[in-house]
N, C-alpha and C positions, 0 to 999 in steps of 0.2 A: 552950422545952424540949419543949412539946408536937409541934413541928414536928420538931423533933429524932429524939422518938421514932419517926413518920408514917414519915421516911424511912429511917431504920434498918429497922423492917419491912417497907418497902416495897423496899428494898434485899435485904434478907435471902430476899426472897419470887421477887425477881426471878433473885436468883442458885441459890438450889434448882431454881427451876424450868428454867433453863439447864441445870444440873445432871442434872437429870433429865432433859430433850432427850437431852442428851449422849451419857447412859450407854444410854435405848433407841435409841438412832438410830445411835450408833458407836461408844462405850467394848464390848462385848460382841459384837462381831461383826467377824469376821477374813476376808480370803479363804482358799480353801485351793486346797494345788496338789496335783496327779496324781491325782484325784477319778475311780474307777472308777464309771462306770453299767453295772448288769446288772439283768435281767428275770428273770421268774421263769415258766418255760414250763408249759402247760395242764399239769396235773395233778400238780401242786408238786414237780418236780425241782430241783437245787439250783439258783439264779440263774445266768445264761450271758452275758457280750457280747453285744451288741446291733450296735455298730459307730458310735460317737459320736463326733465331732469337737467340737473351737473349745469345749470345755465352759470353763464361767464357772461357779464355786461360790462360795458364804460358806457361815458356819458364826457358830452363836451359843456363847458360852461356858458364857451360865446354862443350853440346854435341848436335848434332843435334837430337838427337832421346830424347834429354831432352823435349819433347813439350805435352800437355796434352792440351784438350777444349771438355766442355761440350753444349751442345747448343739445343734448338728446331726447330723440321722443321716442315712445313706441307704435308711432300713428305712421304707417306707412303712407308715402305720397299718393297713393291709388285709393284709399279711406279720406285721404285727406280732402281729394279732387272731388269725390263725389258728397261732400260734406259742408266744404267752404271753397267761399271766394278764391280764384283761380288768376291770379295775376299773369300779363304778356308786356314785354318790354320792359323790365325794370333790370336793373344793375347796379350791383353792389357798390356803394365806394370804400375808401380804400380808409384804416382805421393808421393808429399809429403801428409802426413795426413791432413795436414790444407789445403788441394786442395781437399775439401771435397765433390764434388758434381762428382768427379770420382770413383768411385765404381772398380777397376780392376776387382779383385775377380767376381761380380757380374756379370761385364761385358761379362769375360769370359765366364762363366756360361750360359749366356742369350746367346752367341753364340753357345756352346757348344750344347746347346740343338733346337735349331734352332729360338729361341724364340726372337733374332735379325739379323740382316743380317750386313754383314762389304763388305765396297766398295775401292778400289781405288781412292784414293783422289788425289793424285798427284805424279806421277810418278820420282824421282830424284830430289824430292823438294832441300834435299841436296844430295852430291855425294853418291851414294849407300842407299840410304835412301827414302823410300816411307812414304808421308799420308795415312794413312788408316783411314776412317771414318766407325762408325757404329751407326744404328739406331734400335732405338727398334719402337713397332708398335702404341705404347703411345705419340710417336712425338718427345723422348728423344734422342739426339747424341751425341756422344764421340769421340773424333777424335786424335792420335796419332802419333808419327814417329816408323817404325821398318824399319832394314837394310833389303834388297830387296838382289838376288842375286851374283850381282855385289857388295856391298856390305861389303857381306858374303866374297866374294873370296877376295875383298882389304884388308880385316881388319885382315884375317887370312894368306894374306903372298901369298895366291895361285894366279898361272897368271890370269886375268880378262877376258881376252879376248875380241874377237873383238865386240860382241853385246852388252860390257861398253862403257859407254862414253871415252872418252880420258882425265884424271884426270889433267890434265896440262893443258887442256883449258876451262873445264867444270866451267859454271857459274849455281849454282844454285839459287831459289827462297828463301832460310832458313839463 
């Protein structure tokens, strides 16, 4: 009987935890198609074409910041920098493995070192939520959601204050 039990849990435990593989790695995450990238130019005009190709996006079901796309441009990051918004500090997160043409790690990396530059893609795409796009100098681009400061302040409890949108009327693009 005892043996019985062992494998019943041990069964029950294996199969959760497939379960749970499952649902982060594929059940919530979709491709999506006709995925517009736009930049948001030096001095917060509204976002604009950029000129992207061959884009490759997902999209997660449970989050806004679920979003990954890789794509080609022919905007080199030096037109780019003097054109649009110029992001510091940001970093890529990590997409599922079968969303293979995102490199996180790398990603960072190539920012890290200066060897890609990361833009402002759309400001509040969803509530507290920025597109960051980034290009390397190869014509290659990555394009992400990370929480912006506002945010930072809703998701963690603190007042938002007046330079957030107002969460009760905000319609985002996402």
């Amino acid at each position: 009987m005892g043996k019985f039990v062992v494998m019943l849990l041990l069964g029950t435990a294996l199969a959760a935890g497939v379960g749970i593989w499952y649902t982060n790695h594929s059940a919530y995450w979709a491709p999506m198609e006709n995925v517009t990238l736009q930049a948001t130019p030096v001095g917060g005009a509204a976002p604009e074409p950029f000129g992207v190709s061959d884009v490759t996006a997902i999209r997660s079901a449970s989050s806004p910041l679920g979003f990954r796309a890789c794509f080609t441009t022919t905007s080199s990051p030096a037109f780019m920098s003097e054109r649009f918004e110029v992001l510091e500090n940001v970093a890529p997160t990590v997409p599922p493995s079968w969303f293979d043409c995102f490199d996180a790690p790398a990603i960072g990396e190539a920012l890290a070192s200066g060897g890609a530059l990361a833009f402002l893609g759309q400001e509040n795409i969803a509530y507290g939520v920025n597109r960051v796009i980034a290009v390397l100098p190869d014509g290659r681009g990555f394009a992400w959601h990370e929480l912006n400061n506002c945010g930072k302040k809703a998701y963690d409890g603190s007042p938002v204050g007046d330079a957030c949108p107002d969460r009760a009327t905000f319609k985002g693009d996402f």
